[in-house]
C-alpha positions as CSV (number, residue, x, y, z in Angstrom):
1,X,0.0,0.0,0.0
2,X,2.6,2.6,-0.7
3,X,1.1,4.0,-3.7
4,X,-2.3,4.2,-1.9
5,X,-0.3,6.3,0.8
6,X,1.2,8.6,-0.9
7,X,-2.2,9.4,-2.7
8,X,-3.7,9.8,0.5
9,X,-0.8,11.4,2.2
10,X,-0.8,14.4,-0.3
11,X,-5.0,14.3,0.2
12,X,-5.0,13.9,3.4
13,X,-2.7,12.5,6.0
14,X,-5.3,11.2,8.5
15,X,-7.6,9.6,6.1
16,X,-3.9,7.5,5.1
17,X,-3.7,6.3,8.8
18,X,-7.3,5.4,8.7
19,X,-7.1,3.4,5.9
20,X,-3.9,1.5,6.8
21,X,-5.3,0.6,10.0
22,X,-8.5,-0.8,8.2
23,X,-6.5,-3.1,5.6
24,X,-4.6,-4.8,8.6
């Protein structure tokens, strides 16, 4: 998921941590 974080990241950084805690 590093593509899908960096998308988020420059969107928004908390919506990344969300998400990465949803996949695991």
């Amino acid at each position: 998921a590093q593509y899908h974080r960096a998308a988020h990241a420059l969107r928004s950084r908390k919506l990344d941590k969300l998400y990465e805690a949803c996949r695991y």
